[in-house]
GUKEGU-786471 format. One record per residue (C-alpha): residue number from 1; residue in one letter; x, y, z. Coordinates in Angstrom, 3 decimals. Example, Ala and Ser with C-alpha at 12.3 -4.5 7.8 and 13.67 -1.06 7.14 Angstrom:
(r 1, 'a', (12.300, -4.500, 7.800))
(r 2, 's', (13.670, -1.060, 7.140))
//
This chain:
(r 1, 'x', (-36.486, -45.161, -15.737))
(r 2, 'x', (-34.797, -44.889, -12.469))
(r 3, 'x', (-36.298, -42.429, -9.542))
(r 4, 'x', (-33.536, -39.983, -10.390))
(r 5, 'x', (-34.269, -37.917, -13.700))
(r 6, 'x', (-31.850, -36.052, -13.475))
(r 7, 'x', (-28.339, -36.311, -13.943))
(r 8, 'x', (-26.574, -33.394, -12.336))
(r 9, 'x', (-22.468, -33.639, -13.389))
(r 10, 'x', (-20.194, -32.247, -11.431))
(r 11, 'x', (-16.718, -31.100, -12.226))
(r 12, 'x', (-15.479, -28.760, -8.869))
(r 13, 'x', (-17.054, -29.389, -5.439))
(r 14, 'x', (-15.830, -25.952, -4.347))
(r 15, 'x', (-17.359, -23.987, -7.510))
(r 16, 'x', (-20.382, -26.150, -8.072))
(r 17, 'x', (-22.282, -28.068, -5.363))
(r 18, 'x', (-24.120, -25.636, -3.595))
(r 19, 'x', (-25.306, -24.272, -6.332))
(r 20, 'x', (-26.306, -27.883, -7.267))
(r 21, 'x', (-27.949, -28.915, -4.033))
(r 22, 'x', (-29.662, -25.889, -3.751))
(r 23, 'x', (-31.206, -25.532, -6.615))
(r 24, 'x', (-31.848, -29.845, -6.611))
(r 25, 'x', (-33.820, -29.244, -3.169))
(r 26, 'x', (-35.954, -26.521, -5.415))
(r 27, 'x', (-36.838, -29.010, -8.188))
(r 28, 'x', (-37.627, -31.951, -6.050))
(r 29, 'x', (-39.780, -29.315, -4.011))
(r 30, 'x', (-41.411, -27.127, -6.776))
(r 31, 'x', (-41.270, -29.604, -9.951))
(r 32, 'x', (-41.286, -33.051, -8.247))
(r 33, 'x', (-38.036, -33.769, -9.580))
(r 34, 'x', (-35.390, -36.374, -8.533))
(r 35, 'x', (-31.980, -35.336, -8.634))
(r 36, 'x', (-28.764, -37.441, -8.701))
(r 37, 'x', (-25.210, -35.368, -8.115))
(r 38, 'x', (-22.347, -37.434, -9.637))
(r 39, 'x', (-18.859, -36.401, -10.281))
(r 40, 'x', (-17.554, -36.464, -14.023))
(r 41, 'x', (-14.878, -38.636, -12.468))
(r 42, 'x', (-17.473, -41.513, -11.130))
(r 43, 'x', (-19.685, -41.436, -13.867))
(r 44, 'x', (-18.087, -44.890, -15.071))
(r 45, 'x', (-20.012, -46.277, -11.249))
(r 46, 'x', (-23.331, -45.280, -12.434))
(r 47, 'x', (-25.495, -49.042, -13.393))
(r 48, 'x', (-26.718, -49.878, -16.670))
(r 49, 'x', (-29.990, -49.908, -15.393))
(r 50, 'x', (-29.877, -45.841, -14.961))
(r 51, 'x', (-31.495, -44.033, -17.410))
(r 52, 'x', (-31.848, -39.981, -16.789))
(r 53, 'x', (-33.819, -37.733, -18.919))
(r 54, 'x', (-32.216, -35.215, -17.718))
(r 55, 'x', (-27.983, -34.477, -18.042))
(r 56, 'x', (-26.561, -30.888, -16.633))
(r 57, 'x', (-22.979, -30.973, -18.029))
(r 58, 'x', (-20.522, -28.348, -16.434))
(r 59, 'x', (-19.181, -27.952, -19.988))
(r 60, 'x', (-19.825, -28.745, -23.193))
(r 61, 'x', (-17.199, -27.977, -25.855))
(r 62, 'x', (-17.147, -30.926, -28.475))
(r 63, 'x', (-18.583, -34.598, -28.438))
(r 64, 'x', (-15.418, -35.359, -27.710))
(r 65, 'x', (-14.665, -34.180, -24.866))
(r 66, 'x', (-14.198, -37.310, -22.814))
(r 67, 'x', (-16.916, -37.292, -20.633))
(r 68, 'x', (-19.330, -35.672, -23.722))
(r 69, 'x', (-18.718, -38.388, -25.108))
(r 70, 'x', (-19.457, -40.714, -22.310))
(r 71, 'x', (-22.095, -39.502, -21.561))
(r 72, 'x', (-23.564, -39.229, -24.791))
(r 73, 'x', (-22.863, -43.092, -25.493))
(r 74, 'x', (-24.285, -44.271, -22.556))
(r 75, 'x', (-27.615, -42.246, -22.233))
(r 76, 'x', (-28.489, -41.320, -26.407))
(r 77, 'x', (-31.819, -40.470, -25.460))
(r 78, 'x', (-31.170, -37.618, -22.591))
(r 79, 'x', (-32.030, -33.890, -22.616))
(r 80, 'x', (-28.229, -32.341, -22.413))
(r 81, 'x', (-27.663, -28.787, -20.883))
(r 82, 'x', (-24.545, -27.526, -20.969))
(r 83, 'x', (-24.557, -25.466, -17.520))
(r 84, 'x', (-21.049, -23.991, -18.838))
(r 85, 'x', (-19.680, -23.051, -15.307))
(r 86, 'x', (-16.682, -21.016, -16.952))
(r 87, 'x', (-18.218, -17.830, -19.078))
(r 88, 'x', (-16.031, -14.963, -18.025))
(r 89, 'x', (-12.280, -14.970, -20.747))
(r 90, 'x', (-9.233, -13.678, -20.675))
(r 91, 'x', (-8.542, -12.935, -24.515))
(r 92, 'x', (-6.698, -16.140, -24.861))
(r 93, 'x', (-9.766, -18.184, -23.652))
(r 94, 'x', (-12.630, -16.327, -25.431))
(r 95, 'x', (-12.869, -18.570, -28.951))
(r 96, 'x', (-10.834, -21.510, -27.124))
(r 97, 'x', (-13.608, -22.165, -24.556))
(r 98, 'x', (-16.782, -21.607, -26.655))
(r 99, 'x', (-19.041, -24.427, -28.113))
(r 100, 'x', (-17.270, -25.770, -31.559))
(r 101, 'x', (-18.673, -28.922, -33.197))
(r 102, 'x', (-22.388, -29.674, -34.103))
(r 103, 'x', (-23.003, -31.216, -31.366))
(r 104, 'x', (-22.376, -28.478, -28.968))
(r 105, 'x', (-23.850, -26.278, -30.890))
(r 106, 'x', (-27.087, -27.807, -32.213))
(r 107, 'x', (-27.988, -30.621, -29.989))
(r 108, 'x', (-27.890, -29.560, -26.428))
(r 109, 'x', (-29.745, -26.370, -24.211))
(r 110, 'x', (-27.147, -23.487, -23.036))
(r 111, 'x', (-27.423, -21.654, -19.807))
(r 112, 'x', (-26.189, -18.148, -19.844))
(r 113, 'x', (-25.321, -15.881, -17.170))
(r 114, 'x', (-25.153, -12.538, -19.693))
(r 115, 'x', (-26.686, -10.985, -22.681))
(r 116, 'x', (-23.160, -10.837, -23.980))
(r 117, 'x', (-22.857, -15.088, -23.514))
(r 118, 'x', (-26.249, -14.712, -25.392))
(r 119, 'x', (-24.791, -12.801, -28.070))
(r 120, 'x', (-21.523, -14.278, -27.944))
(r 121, 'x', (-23.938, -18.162, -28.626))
(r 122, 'x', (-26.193, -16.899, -30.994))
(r 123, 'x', (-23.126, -15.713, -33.164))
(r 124, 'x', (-21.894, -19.485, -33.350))
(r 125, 'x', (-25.661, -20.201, -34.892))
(r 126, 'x', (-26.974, -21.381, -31.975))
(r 127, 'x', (-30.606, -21.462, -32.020))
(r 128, 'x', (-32.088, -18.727, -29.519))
(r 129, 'x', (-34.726, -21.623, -28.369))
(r 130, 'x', (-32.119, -23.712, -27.070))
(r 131, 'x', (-30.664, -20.502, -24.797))
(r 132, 'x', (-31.765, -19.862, -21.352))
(r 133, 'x', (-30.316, -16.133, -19.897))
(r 134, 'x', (-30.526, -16.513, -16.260))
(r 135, 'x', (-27.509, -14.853, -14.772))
(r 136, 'x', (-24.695, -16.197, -11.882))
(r 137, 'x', (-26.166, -18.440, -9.450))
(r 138, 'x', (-23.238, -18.978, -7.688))
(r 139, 'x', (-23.033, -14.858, -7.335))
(r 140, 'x', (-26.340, -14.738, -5.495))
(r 141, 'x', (-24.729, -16.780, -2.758))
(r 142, 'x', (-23.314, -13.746, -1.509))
(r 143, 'x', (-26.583, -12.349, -0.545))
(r 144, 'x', (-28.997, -13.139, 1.631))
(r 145, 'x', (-30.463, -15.405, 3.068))
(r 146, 'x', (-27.486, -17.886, 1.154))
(r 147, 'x', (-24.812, -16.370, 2.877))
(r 148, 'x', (-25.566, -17.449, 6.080))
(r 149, 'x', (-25.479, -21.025, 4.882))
(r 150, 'x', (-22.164, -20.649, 5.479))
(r 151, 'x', (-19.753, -21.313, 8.217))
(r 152, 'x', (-18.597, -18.234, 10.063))
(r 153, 'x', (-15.509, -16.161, 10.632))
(r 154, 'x', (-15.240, -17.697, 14.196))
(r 155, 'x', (-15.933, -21.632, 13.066))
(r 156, 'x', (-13.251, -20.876, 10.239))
(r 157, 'x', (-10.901, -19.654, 12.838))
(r 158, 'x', (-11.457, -22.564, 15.920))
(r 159, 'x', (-10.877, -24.953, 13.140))
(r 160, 'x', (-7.793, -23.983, 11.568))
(r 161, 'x', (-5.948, -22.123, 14.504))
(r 162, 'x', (-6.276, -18.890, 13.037))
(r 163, 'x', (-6.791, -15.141, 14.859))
(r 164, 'x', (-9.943, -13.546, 14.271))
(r 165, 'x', (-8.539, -10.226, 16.005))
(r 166, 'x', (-5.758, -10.448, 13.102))
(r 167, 'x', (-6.230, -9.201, 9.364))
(r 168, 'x', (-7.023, -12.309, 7.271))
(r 169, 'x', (-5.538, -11.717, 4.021))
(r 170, 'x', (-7.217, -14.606, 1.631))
(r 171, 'x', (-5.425, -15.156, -1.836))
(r 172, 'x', (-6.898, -17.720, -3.815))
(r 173, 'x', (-4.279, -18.727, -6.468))
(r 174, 'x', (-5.418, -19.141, -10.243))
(r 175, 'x', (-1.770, -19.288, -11.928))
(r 176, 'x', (-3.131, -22.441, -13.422))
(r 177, 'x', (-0.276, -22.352, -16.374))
(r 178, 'x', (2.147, -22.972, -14.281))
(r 179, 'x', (0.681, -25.918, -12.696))
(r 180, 'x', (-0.575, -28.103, -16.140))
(r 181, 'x', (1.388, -30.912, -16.810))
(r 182, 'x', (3.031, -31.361, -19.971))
(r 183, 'x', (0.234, -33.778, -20.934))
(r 184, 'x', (-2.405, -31.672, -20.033))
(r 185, 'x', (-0.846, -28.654, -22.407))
(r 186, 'x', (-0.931, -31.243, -25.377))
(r 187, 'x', (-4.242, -31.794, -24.706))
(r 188, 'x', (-5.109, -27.813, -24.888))
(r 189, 'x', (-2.700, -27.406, -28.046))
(r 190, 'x', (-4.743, -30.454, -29.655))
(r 191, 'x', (-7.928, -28.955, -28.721))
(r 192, 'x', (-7.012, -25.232, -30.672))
(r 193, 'x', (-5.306, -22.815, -28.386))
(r 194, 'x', (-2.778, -20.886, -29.811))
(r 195, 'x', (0.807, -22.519, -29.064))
(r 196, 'x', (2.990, -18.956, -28.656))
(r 197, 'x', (0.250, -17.887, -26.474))
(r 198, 'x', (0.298, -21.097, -23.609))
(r 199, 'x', (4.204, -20.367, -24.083))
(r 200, 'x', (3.395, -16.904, -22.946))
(r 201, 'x', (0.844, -17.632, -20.294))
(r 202, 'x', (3.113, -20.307, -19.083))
(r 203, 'x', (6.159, -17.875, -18.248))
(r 204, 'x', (4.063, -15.229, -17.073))
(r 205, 'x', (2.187, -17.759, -14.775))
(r 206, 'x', (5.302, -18.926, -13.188))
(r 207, 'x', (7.490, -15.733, -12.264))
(r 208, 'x', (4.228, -14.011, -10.994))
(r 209, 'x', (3.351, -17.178, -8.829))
(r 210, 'x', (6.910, -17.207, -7.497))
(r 211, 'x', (7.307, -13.522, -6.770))
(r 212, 'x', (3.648, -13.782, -4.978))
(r 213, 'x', (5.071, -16.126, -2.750))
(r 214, 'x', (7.976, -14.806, -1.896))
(r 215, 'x', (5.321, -11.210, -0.742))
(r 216, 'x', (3.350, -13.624, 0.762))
(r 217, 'x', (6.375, -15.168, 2.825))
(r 218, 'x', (7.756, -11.887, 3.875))
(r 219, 'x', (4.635, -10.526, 5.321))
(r 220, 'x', (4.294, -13.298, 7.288))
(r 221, 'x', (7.577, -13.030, 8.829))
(r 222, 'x', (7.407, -9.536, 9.315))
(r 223, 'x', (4.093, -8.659, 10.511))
(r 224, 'x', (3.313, -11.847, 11.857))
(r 225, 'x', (1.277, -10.149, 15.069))
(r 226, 'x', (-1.119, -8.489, 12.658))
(r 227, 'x', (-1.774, -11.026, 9.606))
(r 228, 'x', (-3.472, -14.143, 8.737))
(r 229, 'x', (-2.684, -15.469, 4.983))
(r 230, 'x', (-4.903, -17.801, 3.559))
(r 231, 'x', (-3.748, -19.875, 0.528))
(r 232, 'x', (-5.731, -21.484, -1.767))
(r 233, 'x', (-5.103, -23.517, -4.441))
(r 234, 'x', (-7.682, -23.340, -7.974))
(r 235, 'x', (-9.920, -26.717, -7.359))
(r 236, 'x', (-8.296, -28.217, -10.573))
(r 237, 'x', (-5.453, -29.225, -8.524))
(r 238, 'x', (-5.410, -31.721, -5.407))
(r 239, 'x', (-3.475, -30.359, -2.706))
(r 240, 'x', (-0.768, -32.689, -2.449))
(r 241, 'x', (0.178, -31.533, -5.826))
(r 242, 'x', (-0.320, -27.577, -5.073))
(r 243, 'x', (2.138, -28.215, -1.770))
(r 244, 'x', (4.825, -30.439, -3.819))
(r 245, 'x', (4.883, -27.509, -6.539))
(r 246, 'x', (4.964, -24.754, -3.749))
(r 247, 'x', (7.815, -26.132, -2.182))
(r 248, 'x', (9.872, -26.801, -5.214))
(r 249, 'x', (9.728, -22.933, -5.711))
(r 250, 'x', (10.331, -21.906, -2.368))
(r 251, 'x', (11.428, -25.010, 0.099))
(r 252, 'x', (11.708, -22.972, 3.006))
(r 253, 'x', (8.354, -20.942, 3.051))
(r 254, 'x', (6.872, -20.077, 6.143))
(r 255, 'x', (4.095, -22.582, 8.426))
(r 256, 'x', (2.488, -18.925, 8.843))
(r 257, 'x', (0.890, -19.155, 5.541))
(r 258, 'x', (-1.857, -21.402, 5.930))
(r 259, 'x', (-2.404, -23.517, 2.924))
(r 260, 'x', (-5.850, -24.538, 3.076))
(r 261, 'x', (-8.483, -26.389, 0.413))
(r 262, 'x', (-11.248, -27.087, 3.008))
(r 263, 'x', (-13.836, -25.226, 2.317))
(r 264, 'x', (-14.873, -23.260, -1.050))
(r 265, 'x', (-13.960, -19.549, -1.761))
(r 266, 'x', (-17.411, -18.115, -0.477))
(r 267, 'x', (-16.637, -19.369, 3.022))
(r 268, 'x', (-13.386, -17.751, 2.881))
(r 269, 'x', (-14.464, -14.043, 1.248))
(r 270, 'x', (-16.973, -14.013, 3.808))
(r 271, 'x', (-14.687, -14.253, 6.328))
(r 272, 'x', (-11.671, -13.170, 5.082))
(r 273, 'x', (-10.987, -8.949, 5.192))
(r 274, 'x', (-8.679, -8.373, 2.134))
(r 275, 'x', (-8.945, -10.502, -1.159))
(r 276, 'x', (-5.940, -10.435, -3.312))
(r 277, 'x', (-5.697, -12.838, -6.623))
(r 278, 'x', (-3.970, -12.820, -9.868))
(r 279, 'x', (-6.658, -12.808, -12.568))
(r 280, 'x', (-8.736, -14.567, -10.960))
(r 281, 'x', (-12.949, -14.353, -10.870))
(r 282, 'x', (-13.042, -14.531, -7.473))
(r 283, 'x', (-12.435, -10.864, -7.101))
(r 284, 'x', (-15.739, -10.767, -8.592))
(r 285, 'x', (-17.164, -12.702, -5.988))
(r 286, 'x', (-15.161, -10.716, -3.243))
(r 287, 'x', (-16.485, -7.249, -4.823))
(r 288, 'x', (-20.381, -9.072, -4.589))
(r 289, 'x', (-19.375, -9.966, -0.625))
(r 290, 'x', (-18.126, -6.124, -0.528))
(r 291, 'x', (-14.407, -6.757, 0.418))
(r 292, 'x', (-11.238, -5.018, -0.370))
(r 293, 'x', (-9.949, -6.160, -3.513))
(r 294, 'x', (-6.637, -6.125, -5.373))
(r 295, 'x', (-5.178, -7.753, -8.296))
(r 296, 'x', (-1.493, -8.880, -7.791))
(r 297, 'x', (0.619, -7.786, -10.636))
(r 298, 'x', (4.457, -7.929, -10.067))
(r 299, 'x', (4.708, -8.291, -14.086))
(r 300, 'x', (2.771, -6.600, -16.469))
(r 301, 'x', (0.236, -8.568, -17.858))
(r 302, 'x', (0.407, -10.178, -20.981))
(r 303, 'x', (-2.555, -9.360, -23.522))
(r 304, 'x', (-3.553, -12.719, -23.748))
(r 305, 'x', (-4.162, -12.647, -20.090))
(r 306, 'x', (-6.037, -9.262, -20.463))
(r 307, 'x', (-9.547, -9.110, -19.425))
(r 308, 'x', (-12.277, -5.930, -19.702))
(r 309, 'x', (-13.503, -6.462, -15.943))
(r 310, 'x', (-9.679, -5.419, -14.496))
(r 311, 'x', (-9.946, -1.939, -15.134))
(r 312, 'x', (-12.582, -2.271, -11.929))
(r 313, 'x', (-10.160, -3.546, -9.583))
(r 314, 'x', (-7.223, -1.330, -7.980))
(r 315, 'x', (-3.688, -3.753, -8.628))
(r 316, 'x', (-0.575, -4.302, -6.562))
(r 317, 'x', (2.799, -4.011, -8.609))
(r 318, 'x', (5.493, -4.418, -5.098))
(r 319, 'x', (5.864, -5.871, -2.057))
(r 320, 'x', (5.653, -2.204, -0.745))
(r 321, 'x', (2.250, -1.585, -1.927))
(r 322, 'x', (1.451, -4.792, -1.150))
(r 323, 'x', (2.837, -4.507, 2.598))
(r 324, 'x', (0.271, -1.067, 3.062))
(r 325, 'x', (-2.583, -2.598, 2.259))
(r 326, 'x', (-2.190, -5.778, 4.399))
(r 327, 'x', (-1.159, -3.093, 7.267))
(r 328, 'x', (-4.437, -0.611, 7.146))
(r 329, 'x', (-6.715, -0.530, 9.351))
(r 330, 'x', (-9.367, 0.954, 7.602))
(r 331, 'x', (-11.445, -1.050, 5.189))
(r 332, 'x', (-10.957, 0.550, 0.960))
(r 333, 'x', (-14.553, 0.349, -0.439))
(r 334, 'x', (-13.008, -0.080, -3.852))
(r 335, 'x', (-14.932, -3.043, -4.343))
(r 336, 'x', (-17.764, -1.018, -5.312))
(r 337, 'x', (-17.522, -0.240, -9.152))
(r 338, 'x', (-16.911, -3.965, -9.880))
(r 339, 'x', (-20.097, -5.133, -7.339))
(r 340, 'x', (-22.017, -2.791, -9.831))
(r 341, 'x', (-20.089, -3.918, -12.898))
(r 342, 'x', (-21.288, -7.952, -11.590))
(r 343, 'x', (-24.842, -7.045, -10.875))
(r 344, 'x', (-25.657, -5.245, -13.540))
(r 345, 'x', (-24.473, -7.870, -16.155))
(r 346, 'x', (-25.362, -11.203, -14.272))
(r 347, 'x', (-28.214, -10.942, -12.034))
(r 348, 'x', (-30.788, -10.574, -15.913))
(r 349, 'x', (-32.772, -13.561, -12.987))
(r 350, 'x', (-32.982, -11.462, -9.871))
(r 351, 'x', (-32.286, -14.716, -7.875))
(r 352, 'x', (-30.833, -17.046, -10.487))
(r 353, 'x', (-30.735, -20.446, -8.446))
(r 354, 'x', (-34.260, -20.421, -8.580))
(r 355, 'x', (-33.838, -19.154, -12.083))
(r 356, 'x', (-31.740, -22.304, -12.774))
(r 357, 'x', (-34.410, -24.720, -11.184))
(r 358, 'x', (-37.442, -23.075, -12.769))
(r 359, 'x', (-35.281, -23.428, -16.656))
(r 360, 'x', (-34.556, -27.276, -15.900))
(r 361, 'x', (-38.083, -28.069, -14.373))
(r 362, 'x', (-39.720, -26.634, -17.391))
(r 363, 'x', (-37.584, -28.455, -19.571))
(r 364, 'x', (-39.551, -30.289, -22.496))
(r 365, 'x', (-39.781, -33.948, -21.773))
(r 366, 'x', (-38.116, -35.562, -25.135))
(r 367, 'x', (-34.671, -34.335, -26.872))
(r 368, 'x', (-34.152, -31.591, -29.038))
(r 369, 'x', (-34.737, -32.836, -32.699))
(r 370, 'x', (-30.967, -31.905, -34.206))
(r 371, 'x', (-30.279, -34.441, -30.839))
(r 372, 'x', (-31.908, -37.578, -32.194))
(r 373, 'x', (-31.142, -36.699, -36.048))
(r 374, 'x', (-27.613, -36.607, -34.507))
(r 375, 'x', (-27.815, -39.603, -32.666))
(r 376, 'x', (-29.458, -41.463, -36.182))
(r 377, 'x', (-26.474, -40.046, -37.796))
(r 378, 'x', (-23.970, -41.783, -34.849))
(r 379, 'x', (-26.021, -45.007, -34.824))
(r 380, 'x', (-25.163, -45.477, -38.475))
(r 381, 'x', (-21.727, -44.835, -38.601))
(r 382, 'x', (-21.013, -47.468, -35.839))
(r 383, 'x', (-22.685, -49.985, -38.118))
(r 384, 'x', (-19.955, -49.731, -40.567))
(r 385, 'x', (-16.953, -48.561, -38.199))
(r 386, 'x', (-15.124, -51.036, -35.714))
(r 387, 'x', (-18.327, -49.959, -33.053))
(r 388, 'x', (-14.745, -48.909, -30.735))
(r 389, 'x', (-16.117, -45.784, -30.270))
(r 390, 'x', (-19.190, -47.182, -27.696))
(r 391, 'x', (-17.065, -49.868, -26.599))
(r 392, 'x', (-17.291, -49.636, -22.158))
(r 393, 'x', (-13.796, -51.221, -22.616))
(r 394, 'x', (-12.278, -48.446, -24.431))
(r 395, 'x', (-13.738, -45.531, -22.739))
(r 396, 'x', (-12.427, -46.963, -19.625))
(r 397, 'x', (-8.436, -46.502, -21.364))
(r 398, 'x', (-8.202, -43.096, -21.416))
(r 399, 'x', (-8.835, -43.535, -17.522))
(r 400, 'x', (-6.279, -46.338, -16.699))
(r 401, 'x', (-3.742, -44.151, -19.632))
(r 402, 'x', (-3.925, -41.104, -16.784))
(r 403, 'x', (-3.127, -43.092, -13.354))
(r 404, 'x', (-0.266, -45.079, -15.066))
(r 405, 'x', (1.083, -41.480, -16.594))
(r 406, 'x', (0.426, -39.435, -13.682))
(r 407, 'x', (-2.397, -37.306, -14.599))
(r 408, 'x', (-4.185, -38.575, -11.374))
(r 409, 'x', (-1.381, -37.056, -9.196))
(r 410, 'x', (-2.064, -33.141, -10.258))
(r 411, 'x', (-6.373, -33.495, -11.478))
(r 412, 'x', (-8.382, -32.679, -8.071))
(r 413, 'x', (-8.400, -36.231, -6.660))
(r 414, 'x', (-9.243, -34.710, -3.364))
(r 415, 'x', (-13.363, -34.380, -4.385))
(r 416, 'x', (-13.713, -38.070, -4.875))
(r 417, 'x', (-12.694, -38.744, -1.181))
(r 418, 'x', (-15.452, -36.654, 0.294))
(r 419, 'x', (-18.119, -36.231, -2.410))
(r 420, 'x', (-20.930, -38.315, -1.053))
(r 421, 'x', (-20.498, -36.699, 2.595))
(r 422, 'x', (-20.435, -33.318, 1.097))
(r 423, 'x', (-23.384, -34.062, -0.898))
(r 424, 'x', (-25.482, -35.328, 2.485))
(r 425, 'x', (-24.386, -32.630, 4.360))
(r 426, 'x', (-25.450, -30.038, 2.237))
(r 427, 'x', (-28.665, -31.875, 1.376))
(r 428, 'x', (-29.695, -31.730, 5.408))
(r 429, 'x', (-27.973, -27.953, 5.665))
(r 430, 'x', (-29.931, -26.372, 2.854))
(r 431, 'x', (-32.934, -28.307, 2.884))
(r 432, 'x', (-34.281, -25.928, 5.693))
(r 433, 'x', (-33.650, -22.635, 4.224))
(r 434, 'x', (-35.527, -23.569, 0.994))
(r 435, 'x', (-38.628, -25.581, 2.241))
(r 436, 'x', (-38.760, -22.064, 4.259))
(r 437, 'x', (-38.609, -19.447, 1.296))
(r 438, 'x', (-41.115, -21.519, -1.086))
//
């Protein structure tokens, strides 16, 4: 066994690593725990020799899901948790994304941020003993004392050239229809989603992305003297990709919309005074930080798209509307019914990162029994089969298959550039704050 027993996967820097780190410092502190952060991407690097006990998965659909499956071949023997970092649908997502082979639903533990995830689980036969209700950990990083882990308004502003005395309008993007590749929407289709929906999703995605811009572009142009816009693109997508796509739609956009993926969303709501988004959670997050909030609808939205949680937020249908709330000087407060809405549905932990560290360190030290039946069950069917399926050599094609088609070009290449130094850095950040408040 190697000094790290746990594996902690990550999929998204931006929505997952503090929340990682954090709540790794806790467990090395609290439960004497060694922690390893890997990307899903690098997981190929890891030796033979490495043997965790322990694997946090930021999903967990079906074994075979790529890295499921990887993961699953490589290390039989682990304790799986499926942190599932995506729990909040739209109604075209709410059977798509949920736990749907044996696997998933017998053999691993579940965190849940909600009674209704509990509910929603335990309808799919999942064993109540293998569900942990905790709440949002990444949520309670809007309060204190987390929040001030964060870089401030003025360090965002030196760094990037931006105004402080000016309104920073901050829209992170989430039109991720538009932006899958033709691969990637085979992939979904394959998987179960409903074809006339993605068709749906797809059109709606693009005209609202390119009418956005087009608001965004104006108000930059003219009331350039009183606004900052911040663009940022989902973390599925590298950059390069986001800008290529961007300018295809509108070539001759505007330098005064600063397109920026440095830096995760909480750094920007913190220090950003207006939050506008398509259906995107991170109004949620803005309403927790207590920030003016809009949804951006220049179309009506389709039902698939359609989730409870917008009837909280107050939307934007024209430029017009759009143009008098960039312009007011007076903060809205209508972030306040969806801050209640969010802590009164995923807070059940009052702090979950703790919550998160105290479910993993108490974790039983051998896998769940419908695990190792399972794994019996695998071990024997590779006796008879062509043993392909735990062959290094063929888990590795599926990898080579995506740089030689292009897949590489649009999936968030950008976190395997800077993963280790974002790791270290928030390792000697954070370790302060928490060997302080234990």
């Amino acid at each position: 066994m190697q000094n790290h027993s746990i594996l902690w996967c990550i999929e998204h820097i931006a929505r997952e690593l503090d929340v990682a780190v954090l709540s790794g410092i806790i467990l090395a502190k609290k439960y004497h725990k060694n922690v390893k952060f890997e990307l899903l991407s690098r997981l190929d690097n890891l030796p033979d020799s490495y043997h965790p006990s322990v694997i946090l998965l930021p999903y967990c659909y079906s074994i075979n899901d790529g890295y499921i499956k990887k993961c699953f071949s490589k290390w039989p023997n682990s304790i799986f948790v499926n942190l599932a970092w995506e729990q909040i649908f739209y109604n075209a997502n709410q059977t798509y994304k949920l736990p749907r082979d044996y696997f998933s639903r017998q053999c691993v533990y579940h965190h849940a941020w909600s009674k209704k995830r509990v509910n929603t689980l335990k309808s799919l036969k999942i064993p109540s003993k293998h569900i942990f209700l905790n709440g949002h950990p990444a949520y309670k990083l809007y309060d204190d004392p987390y929040k001030t882990l964060f870089i401030s308004r003025r360090q965002l502003a030196e760094e990037f050239g931006l105004d402080q005395k000016k309104k920073w309008v901050f829209f992170p993007e989430n039109y991720s229809w538009f932006f899958y590749s033709p691969d990637t929407i085979k992939k979904i289709l394959k998987d179960g989603q409903n074809e006339q929906a993605v068709k749906t999703m797809q059109s709606f995605c693009e005209k609202s992305f390119e009418e956005v811009i087009r608001w965004l572009d104006r108000i930059v142009r003219e009331g350039a003297d009183d606004v900052e816009v911040i663009l940022r693109p989902r973390p599925t997508f590298s950059l390069s990709y986001f800008k290529e796509k961007l300018h295809m739609m509108q070539s001759n956009i505007s330098d005064r919309i600063h397109v920026l993926k440095t830096y995760t969303v909480r750094e920007w709501i913190l220090g950003s005074d207006i939050i506008v988004s398509s259906f995107s959670t991170t109004l949620i997050e803005a309403a927790l930080a207590k920030k003016s909030i809009y949804m951006l609808q220049p179309y009506r939205l389709p039902s698939e798209l359609w989730a409870d949680w917008y009837k909280y937020i107050d939307t934007i249908k024209t430029y017009t509307e759009f143009k008098l709330i960039s312009a007011s000087a007076s903060k809205s407060g209508n972030y306040s019914v969806l801050n209640i809405w969010a802590r009164k549905n995923f807070f059940h932990n009052s702090d979950p990162i703790y919550g998160l560290a105290d479910i993993i360190g108490k974790l039983e030290s051998k896998p769940l029994t419908t695990l190792i039946n399972f794994r019996k069950e695998r071990e024997m069917e590779e006796k008879t089969d062509s043993k392909l399926w735990n062959n290094q050599y063929f888990l590795s094609l599926g990898k080579v298959k995506n740089v030689i088609f292009g897949k590489k070009i649009y999936e968030n290449i950008d976190d395997e550039s800077i993963f280790d130094r974002e790791v270290s850095q928030r390792l000697t950040s954070y370790r302060n704050h928490i060997n302080n408040s234990i």
